[in-house]
C-alpha positions in Angstrom: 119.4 204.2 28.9 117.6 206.6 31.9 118.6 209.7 30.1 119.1 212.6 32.6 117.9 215.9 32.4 120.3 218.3 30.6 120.9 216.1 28.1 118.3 217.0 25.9 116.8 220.2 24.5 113.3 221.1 25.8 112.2 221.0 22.0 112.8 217.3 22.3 111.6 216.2 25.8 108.5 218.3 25.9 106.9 216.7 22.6 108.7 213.1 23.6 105.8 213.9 26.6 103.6 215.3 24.8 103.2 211.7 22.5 103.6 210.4 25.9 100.2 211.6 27.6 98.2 210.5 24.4 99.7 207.0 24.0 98.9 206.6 28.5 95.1 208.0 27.7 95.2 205.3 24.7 96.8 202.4 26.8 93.9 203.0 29.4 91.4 202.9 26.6 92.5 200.2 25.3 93.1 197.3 27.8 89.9 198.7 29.4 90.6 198.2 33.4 87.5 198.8 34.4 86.4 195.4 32.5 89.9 193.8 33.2 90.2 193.9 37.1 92.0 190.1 37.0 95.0 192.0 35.0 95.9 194.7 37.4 97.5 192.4 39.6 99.6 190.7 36.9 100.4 194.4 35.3 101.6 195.4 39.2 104.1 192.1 39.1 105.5 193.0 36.0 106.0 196.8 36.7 107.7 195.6 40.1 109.7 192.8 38.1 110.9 195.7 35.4 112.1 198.3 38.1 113.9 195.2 40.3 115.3 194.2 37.0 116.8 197.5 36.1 118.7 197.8 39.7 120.9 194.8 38.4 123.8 196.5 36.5 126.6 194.8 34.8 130.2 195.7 33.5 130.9 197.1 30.0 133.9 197.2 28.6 135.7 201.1 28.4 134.4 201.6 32.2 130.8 201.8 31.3 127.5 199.5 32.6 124.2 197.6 31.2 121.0 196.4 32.5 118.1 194.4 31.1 114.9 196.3 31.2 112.4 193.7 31.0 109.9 195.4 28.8 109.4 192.7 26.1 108.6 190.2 28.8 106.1 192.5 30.0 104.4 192.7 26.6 104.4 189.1 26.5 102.9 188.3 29.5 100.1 191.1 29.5 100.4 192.4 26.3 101.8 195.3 24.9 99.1 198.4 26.2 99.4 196.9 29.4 103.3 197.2 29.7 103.1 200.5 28.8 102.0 201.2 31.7 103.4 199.2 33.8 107.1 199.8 32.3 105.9 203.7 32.3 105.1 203.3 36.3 108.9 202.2 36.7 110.3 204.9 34.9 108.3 207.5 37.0 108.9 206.3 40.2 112.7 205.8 39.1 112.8 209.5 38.2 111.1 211.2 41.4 112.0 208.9 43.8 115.6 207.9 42.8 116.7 210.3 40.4 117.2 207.3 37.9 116.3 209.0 34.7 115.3 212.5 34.3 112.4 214.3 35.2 112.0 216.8 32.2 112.9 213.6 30.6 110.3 211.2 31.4 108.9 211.4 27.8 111.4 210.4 26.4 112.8 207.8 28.3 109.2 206.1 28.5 108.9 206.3 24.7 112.1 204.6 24.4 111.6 201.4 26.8 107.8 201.8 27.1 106.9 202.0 24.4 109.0 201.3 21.3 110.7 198.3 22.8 107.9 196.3 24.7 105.8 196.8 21.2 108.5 196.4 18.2 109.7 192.9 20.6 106.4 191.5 20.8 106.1 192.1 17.3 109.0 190.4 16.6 107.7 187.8 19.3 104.1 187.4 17.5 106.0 186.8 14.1 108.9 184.3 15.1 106.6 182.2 17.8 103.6 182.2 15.9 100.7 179.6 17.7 104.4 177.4 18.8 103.9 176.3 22.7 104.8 178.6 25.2 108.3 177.2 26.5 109.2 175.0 23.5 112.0 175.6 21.5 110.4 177.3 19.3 108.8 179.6 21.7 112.1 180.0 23.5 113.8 181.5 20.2 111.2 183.8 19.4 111.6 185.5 23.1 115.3 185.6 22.9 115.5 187.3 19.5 112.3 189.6 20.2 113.9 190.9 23.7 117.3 191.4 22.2 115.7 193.4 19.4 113.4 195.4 21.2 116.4 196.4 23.9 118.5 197.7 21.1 115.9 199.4 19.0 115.4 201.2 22.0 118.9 202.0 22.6 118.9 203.0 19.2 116.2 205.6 19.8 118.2 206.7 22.6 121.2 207.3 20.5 119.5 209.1 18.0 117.9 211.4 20.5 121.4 212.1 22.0 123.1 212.4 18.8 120.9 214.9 17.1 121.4 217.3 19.9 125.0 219.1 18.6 123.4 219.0 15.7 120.6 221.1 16.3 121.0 223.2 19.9 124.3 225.3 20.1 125.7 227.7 21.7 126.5 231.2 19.4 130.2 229.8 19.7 129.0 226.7 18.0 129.5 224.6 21.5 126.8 222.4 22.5 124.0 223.3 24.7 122.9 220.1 25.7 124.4 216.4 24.3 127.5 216.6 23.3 128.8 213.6 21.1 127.1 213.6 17.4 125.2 210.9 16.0 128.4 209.2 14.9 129.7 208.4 18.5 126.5 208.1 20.4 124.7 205.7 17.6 127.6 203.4 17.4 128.6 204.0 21.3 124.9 202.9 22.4 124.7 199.8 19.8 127.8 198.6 21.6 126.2 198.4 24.6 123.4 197.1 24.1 124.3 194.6 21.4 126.8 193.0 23.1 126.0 193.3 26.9 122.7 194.4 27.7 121.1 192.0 24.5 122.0 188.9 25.2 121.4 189.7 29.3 118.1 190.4 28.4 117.6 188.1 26.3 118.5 185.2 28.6 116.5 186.6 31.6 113.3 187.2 29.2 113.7 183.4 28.3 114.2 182.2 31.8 111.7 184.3 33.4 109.1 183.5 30.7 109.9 179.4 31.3 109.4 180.3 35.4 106.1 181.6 35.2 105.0 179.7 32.6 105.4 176.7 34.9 105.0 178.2 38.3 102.5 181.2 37.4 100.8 180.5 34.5 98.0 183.0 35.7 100.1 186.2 34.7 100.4 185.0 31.3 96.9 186.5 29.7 96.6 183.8 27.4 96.9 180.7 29.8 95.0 182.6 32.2 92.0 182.6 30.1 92.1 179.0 29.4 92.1 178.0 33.2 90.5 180.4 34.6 87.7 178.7 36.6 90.7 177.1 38.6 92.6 180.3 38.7 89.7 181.4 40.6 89.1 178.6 43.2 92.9 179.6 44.5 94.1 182.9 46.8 96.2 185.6 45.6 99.1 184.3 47.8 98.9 180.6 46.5 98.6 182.1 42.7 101.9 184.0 43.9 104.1 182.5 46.2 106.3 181.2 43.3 106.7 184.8 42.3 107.1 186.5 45.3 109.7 183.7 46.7 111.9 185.2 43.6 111.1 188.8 44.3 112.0 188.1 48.0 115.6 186.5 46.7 115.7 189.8 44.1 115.4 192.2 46.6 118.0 189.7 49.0 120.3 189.6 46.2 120.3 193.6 44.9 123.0 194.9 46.4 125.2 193.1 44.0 124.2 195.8 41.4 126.8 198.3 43.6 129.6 195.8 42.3 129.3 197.8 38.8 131.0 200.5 39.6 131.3 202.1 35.7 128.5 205.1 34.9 126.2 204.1 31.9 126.7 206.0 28.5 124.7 208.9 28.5 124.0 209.1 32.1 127.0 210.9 33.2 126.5 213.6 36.3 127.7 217.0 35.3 131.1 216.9 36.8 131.7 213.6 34.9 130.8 215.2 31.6 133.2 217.9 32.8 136.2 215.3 33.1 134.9 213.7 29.6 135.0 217.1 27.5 136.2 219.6 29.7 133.2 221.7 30.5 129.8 221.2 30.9 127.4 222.4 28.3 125.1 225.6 29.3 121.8 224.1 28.5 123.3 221.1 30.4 123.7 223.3 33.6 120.7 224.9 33.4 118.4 221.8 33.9 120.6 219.2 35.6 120.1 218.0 38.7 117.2 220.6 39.6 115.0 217.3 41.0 116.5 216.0 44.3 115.3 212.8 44.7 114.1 211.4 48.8 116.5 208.4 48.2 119.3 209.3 45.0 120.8 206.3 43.4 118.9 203.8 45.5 120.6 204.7 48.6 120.0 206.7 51.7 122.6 209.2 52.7 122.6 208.9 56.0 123.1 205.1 55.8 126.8 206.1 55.2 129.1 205.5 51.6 130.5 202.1 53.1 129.5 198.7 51.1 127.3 197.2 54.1 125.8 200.5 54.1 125.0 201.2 50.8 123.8 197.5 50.4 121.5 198.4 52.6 120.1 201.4 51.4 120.0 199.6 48.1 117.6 196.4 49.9 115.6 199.1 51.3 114.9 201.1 47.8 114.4 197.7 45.9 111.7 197.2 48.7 110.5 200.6 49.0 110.6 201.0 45.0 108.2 197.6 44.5 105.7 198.9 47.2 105.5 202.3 45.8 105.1 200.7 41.9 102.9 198.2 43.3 100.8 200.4 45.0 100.7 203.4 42.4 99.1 201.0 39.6 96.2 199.5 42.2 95.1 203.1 43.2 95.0 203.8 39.5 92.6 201.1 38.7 91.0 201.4 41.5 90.4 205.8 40.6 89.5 204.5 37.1 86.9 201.8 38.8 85.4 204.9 40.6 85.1 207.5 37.9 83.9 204.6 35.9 80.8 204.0 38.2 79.8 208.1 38.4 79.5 207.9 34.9 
């Protein structure tokens, strides 16, 4: 669902962007973090959860791959606002550092899994759970069906946005400029996906995740942490977070295993790939592609070599590298917005 650059028209990325910047200025306005210095922390674990997340890829059938995203959770444990940022914060970082998503697409890909899934899932979440206990059955259902939802609304969106480019941006011969299957293929083609695979994955892992910190975190859920927050207080960051941080730890250990999914996702081929596909590559496509060359493409480092043990560990050192960066990134902000907060 990172949709590369070259795949879409400029007329659609640049107001995809232009939405984007208002709905950032609005998520900062709105969960305030000049007044909500206990959340930055939790909206740093959840962008770092999200990005480690999306390094796990599984098989589709036809050749093709999946991964969770992660976004719902996010909405669930900080709210909505907050995982816009913190979902958005992934994307970036995926985009400029390794060249997961494109650059001249950043709107657009943030819009998709930043903003209409973690907010149509917790919707969906608010609606099914109601007041029902966090982890109950009840509870349980209403994050299954919300994180399946939201992961295939967003694919949806991402279809759409593929789809309507043949439609729209040709060449005087009538051959595409930029995506290249119509909304008939990429619709269905990305519903697939995500309904069958990438659903239910995320899905499971929402509900699993949720049950974890529930019992081992409770502090990054917004709503328990309110409740008990006088003894959330009297304990360290590190004994609030070992629980998490043991499972980061094992994610980054275990993230290599995302190199076993050898298939390219739909939409996200490399230019000579869409060559083999349709027998050229679309001028608009050529024009933009693959004009960003990312410090560490496709979570790897070149040098390391293009054997497994090498690549696996290129692929530890980006999971680490990318959770520091993400981490880091989102404290800095709040800490600029602390600042300019205070002149004023």
């Amino acid at each position: 669902m990172h949709l590369p650059d070259g795949y879409l028209s400029p007329e659609t990325t640049l107001p995809a962007l232009a939405v984007m910047l208002v709905v950032w200025y609005i998520s900062f306005k709105k969960i305030q973090l000049i007044h909500n210095q206990a959340l930055i922390p939790s909206i740093a674990l959840c962008a770092a959860f999200s990005f480690i997340l999306m390094m796990f890829n599984i098989p589709v059938v036809g050749g093709s791959s999946a991964h969770a995203v992660g976004a719902v959770l996010v909405a669930i444990l900080v709210g909505p606002w907050a995982a816009v940022l913190a979902v958005s914060t992934t994307l970036i970082i995926q985009a400029f550092l390794f060249g997961d998503g494109g650059i001249l697409a950043i709107g657009v890909n943030c819009l998709n899994m930043a903003v209409i899934m973690p907010f149509s899932g917790y919707a969906i979440y608010r609606l099914i759970s109601g007041k029902a206990t966090l982890g109950s059955k009840r509870n349980s259902v209403a994050v299954f069906v919300a994180a399946y939802i939201g992961i295939n609304l967003a694919g949806l969106a991402a279809g759409i946005e593929m789809g309507i480019q043949p439609l729209f941006f040709k060449a005087a011969n009538g051959a595409p400029l930029y995506g290249f299957y119509s909304l008939a293929v990429a619709v269905p083609a990305m519903l697939f996906t995500h309904s069958l695979f990438a659903g239910p994955l995320e899905g499971v892992i929402s509900v699993l995740a949720l049950g974890y910190v529930v019992k081992f975190a409770p502090h990054l859920v917004v709503r328990e942490a309110q409740r008990n927050i006088d003894n959330l207080n009297s304990q360290g960051w590190l004994a609030k977070n070992k629980a998490v941080l043991a499972v980061f730890i094992g994610a980054i250990i275990l993230s290599p295993l995302g190199l076993l999914t050898s298939g390219t996702a739909y939409g996200e081929w490399a230019p000579q790939e869409v060559k083999q596909l349709i027998g050229y590559i679309p001028a608009g496509m050529a024009q933009h592609a693959d004009k960003w060359h990312a410090l560490m493409p496709d979570y790897s480092l070149p040098k390391f070599g293009a054997g497994f043990m090498s690549q696996s560990m290129g692929y530890v050192l980006s999971a680490l590298v990318g959770i520091l960066v993400i981490s880091a990134l989102i404290l800095l902000s709040a800490k600029l917005t602390r600042r300019l907060e205070n002149r004023n």
